[in-house]
C-alpha positions as CSV (number, residue, x, y, z in Angstrom):
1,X,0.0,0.0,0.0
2,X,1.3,3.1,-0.8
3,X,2.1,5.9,1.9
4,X,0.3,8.3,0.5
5,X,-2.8,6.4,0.1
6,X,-2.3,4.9,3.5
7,X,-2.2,8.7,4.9
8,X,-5.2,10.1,2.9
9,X,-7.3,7.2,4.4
10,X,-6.0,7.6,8.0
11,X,-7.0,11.1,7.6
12,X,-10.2,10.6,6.3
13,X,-11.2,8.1,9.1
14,X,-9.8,11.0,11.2
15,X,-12.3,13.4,10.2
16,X,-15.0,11.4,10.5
17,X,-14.3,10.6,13.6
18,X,-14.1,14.5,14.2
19,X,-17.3,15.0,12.6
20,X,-18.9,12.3,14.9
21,X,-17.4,14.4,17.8
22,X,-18.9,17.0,16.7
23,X,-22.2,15.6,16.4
24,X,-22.2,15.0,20.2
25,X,-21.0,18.7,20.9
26,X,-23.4,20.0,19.7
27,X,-26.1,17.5,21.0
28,X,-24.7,18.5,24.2
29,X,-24.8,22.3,23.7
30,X,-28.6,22.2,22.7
31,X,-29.4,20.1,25.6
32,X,-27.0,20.9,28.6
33,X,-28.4,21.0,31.7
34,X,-26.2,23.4,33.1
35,X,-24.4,26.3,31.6
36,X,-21.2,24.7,32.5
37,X,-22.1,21.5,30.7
38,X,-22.6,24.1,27.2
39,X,-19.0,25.9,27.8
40,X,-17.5,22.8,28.1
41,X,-19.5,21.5,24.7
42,X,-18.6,24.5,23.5
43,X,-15.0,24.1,24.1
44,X,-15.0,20.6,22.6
45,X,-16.6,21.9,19.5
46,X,-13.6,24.1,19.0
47,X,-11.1,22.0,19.7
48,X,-12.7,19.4,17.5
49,X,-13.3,22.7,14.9
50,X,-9.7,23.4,15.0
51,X,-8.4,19.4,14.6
52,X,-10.9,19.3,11.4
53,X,-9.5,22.5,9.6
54,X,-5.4,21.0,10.6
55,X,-6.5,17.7,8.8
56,X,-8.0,19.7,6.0
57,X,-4.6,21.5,5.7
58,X,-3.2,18.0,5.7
59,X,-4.9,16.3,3.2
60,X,-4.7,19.8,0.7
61,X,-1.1,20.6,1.5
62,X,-2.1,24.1,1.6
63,X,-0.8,26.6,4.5
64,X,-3.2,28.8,5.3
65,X,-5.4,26.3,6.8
66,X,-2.8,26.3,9.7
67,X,-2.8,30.2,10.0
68,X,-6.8,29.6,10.8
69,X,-6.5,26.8,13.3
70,X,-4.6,29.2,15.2
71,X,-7.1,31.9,14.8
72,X,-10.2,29.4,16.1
73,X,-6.8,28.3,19.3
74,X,-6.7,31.6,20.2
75,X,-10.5,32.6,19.6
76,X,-11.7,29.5,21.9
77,X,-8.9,30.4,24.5
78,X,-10.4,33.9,25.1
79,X,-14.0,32.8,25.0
80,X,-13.4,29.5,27.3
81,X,-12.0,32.6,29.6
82,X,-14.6,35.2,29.1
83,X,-17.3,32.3,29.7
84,X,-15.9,30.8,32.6
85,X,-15.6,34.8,34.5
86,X,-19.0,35.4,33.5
87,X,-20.6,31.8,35.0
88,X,-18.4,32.3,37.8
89,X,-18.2,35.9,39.1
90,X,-21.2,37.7,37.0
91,X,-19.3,40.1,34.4
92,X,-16.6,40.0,32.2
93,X,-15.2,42.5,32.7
94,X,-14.2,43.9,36.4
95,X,-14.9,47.3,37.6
């Protein structure tokens, strides 16, 4: 089997697998029962966001999927933080 083949099938079960993480994400963002059960769907749909777009990137051999991986990293870093002060204290940001 060839390598290439054998890569472009790995990352295809990959992203299924994504996709299929996803899929629960977002199952579990409509139907949290606590808001702290949605952040943490939330984050998971990022992170699995992000791991989708890198294995695009991948499988095109094209850079700029990379540069927006780390734009949805550091997007989903500040919102996971912005969440997380506002479920815990009240407000964003502090007088």
């Amino acid at each position: 089997m060839n390598a290439i083949v054998l890569l472009d099938w790995a990352a295809g079960f990959a992203q299924f697998c994504l996709m299929a993480a996803m899929t629960c994400a977002g199952i579990r963002l409509i139907r949290g029962p606590a808001a702290q059960d949605r952040v943490l769907a939330l984050d998971a749909l990022y992170v699995n966001g992000m791991l989708s777009i890198l294995l695009l990137g991948i499988r095109s051999t094209s850079t700029i999927y990379f540069d927006m991986a780390v734009l949805i990293a550091l997007f989903a870093f500040v919102s996971s933080m912005a969440l997380s002060k506002f479920l815990l204290r009240g407000e964003v940001i502090e007088p």
